[in-house]
C-alpha positions in Angstrom: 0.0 0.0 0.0 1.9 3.3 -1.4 1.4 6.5 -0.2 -0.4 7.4 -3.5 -2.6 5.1 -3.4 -3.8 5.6 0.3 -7.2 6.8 0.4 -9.3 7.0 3.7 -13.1 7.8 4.4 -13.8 10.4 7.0 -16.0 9.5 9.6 -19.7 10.8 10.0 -20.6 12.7 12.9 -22.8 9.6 14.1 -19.9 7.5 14.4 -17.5 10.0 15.9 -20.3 10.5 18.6 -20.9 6.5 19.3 -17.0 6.3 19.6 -16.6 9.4 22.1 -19.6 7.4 24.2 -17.2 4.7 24.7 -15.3 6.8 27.7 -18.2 6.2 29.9 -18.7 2.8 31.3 -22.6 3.2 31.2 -22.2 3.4 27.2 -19.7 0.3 27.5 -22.4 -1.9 29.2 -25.1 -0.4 27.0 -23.7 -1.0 23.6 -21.3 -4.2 24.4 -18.8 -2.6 22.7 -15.4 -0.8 24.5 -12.0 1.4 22.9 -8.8 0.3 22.5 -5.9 2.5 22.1 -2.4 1.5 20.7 -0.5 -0.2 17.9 0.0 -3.0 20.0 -3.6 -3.5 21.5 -5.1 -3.2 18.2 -3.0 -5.4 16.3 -4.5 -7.7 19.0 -8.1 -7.2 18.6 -8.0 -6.9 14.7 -6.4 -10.7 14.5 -8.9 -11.4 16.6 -12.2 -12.1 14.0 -15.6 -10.7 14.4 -14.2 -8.4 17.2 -13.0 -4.8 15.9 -16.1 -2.8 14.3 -14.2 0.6 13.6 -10.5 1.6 13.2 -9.3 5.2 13.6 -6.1 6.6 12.4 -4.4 10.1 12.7 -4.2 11.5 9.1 -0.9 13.0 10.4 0.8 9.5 10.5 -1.8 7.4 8.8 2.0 6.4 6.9 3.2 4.8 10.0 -0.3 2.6 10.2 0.0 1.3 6.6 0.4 -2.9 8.4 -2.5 -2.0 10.3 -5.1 -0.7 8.4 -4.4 -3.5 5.4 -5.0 -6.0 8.5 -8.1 -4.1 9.0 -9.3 -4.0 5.4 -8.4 -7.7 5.1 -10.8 -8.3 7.5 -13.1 -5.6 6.4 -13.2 -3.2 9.4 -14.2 0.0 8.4 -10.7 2.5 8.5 -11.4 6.2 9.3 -8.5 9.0 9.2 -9.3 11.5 12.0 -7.5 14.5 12.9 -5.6 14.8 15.9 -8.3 16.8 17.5 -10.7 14.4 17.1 -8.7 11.5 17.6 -8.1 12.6 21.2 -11.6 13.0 22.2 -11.6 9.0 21.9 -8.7 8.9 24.6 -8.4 9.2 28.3 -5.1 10.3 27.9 -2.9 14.2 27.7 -1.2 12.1 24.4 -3.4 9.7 22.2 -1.1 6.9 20.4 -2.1 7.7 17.2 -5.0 4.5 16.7 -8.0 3.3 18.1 -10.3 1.0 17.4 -14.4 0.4 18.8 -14.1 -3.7 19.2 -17.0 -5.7 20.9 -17.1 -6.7 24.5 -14.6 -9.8 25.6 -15.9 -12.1 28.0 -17.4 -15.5 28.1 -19.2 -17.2 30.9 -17.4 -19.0 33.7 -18.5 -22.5 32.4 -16.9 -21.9 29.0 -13.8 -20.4 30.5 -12.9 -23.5 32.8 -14.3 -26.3 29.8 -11.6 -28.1 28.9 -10.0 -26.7 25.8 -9.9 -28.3 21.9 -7.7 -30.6 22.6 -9.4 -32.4 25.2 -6.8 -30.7 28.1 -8.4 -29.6 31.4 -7.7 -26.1 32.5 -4.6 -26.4 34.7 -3.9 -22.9 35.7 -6.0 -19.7 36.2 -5.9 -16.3 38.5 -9.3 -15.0 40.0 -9.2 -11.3 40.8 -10.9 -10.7 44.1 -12.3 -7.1 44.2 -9.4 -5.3 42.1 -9.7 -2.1 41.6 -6.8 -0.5 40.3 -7.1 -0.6 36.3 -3.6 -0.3 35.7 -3.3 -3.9 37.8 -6.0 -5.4 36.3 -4.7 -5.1 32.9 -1.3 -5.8 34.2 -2.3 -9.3 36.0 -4.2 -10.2 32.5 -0.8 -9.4 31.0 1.3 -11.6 33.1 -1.8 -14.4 33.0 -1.5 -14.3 29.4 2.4 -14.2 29.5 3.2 -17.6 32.1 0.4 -19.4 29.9 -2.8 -19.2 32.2 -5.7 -20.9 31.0 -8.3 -17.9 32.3 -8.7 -15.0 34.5 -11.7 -14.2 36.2 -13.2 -11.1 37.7 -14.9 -11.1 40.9 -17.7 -8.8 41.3 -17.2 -5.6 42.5 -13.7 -5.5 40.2 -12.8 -2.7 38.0 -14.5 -2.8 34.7 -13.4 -5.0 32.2 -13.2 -2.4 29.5 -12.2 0.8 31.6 -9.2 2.3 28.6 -6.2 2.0 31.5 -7.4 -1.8 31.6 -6.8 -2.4 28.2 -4.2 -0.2 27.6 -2.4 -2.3 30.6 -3.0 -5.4 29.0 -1.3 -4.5 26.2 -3.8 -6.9 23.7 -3.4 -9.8 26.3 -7.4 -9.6 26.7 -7.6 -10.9 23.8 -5.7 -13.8 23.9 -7.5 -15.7 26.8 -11.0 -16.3 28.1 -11.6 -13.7 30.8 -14.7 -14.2 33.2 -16.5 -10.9 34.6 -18.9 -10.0 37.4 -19.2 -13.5 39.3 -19.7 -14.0 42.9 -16.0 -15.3 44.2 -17.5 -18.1 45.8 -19.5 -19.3 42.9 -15.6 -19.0 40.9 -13.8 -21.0 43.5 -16.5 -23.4 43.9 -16.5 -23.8 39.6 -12.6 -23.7 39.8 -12.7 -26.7 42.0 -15.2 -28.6 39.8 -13.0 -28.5 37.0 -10.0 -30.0 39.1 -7.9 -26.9 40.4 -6.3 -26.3 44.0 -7.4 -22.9 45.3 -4.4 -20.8 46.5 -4.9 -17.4 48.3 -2.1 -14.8 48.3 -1.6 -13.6 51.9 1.1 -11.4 52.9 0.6 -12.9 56.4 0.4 -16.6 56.2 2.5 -18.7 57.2 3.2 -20.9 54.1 5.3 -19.7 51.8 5.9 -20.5 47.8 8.8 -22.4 49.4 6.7 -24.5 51.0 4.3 -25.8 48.5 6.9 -26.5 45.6 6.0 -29.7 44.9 1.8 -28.6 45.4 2.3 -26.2 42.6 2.8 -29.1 40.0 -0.9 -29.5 40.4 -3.6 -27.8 38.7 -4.1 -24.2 40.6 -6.3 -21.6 41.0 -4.5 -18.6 42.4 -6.6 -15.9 44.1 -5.4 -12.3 44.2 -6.7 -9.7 46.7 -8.0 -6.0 46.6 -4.8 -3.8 46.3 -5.8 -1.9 49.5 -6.6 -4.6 51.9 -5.7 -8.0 50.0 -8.1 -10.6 50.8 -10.8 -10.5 54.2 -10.5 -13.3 56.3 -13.9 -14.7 54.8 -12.1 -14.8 51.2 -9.0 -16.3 52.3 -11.6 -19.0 54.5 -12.7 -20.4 50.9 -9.1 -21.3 49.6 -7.6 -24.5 50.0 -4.6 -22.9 51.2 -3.5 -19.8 52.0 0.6 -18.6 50.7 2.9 -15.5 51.1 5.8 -14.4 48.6 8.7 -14.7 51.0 10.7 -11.3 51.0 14.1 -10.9 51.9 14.4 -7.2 52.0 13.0 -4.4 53.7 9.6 -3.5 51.5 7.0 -5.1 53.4 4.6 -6.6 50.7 4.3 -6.4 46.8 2.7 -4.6 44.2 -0.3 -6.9 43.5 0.3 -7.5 39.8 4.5 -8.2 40.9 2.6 -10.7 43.6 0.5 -12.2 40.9 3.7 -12.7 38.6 5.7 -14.2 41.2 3.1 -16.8 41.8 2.0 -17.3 38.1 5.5 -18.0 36.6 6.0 -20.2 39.9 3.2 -22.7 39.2 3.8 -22.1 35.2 7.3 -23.4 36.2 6.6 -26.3 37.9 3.9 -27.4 35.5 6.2 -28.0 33.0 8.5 -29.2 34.9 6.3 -31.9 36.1 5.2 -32.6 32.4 8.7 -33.0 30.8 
């Protein structure tokens, strides 16, 4: 595609409008539909079929998109040039990244997630976010699910949206690439998680267990349940676990991050999965 031979529609004020919408979590829910912002995230969704319905480029750089919009037009999503102006009314942030695209919602329901997969294998590893409400964590955890090989995440209720932009930005397309679950009671997840076969494991800064302790335990397939980022997980939560565990620290920082927590323990049991396998 040379630069001659580039030619982009314009948007209509309708669509413009229905993309702006997408900010607000009420039009999210309403129209099943969300924004996402970045080459990367993008990329993502469009090789994804069925789920990108618009993509938006900056006429300023449209050049620098050329991979992107034939990806688009292969799959025949609609490709609009917007000015920068414009462009930024579809972003959260002080600096949009030059495209975005309106995709439909991801999300599938909790049986589907925990099914076993194609092939006939069970789900052997998946990370349920109790009450998260940082979005910048919540896409991060989906990142590092997606990145040790997790089977699924699922969202408690009472978790950040899904779809809020710093989600999806955080996840950096990993949303995409594995069944998320949203708005289930965390009881009704643990109790499904241990249907389909999986140890539950609770983070807890103050047990006594430590990932030292349950090597060989991690070989099994797990369920690993992360806290709120304020006040990790109530007594009550860590009750329905099988077991609760604490990232030993050798330093002077008294606890982690909860999406460094959530890596620790993912590439842990991702580790001694295959492990165990070979």
């Amino acid at each position: 595609m040379s630069e001659e031979r580039l030619e982009l529609d314009e948007p209509s004020k309708a669509v413009l409008r229905e993309a702006r919408a997408l900010l607000r979590a009420k039009e999210r829910r309403a129209s099943g539909r969300f924004l996402v912002e970045g080459r990367q995230g993008v990329r993502e969704a469009l090789e994804r079929p069925g789920v990108v319905q618009w993509l938006f480029v900056r006429w300023a750089n449209a050049h620098d998109n050329l991979d992107l919009i034939a990806l688009a037009r292969e799959t025949g999503v609609p490709v609009y040039a917007v000015s920068e102006q414009n462009l930024a009314t579809m972003s959260d942030t002080v600096s949009p990244q030059g495209v975005t695209a309106v995709a439909n919602a991801v999300g599938v329901p909790l049986e589907q997630a925990l099914a076993p997969r194609e092939d006939g294998r069970p789900v052997r590893l998946v990370v349920v976010c109790a009450q998260i409400r940082d979005p910048g964590n919540a896409g991060t955890v989906i990142r590092c699910a997606d990145a040790f090989g997790a089977d699924a995440v699922i969202m408690s209720t009472d978790s950040v949206d899904l779809h809020n932009p710093k989600v999806v930005r955080a996840s950096v397309g990993s949303m995409f690439h594995l069944p998320i679950v949203t708005g289930v009671e965390l009881t009704a997840a643990l109790d499904a998680c241990r249907a389909a076969g999986l140890t539950v494991l609770a983070t807890d800064g103050e047990a006594d267990t430590t990932l030292l302790d349950v090597g060989d335990d991690l070989a099994r397939p797990t369920a690993w349940v992360m806290g709120n980022e304020a006040w990790g997980l109530p007594t009550e939560h860590l009750a329905l676990a099988d077991r609760s565990v604490a990232v030993p620290l050798y330093g002077s920082a008294e606890s982690l991050n909860l999406a460094t927590a959530a890596a620790i323990c993912l590439y842990t049991s991702a580790t001694a999965q295959r492990a165990a396998a070979n």
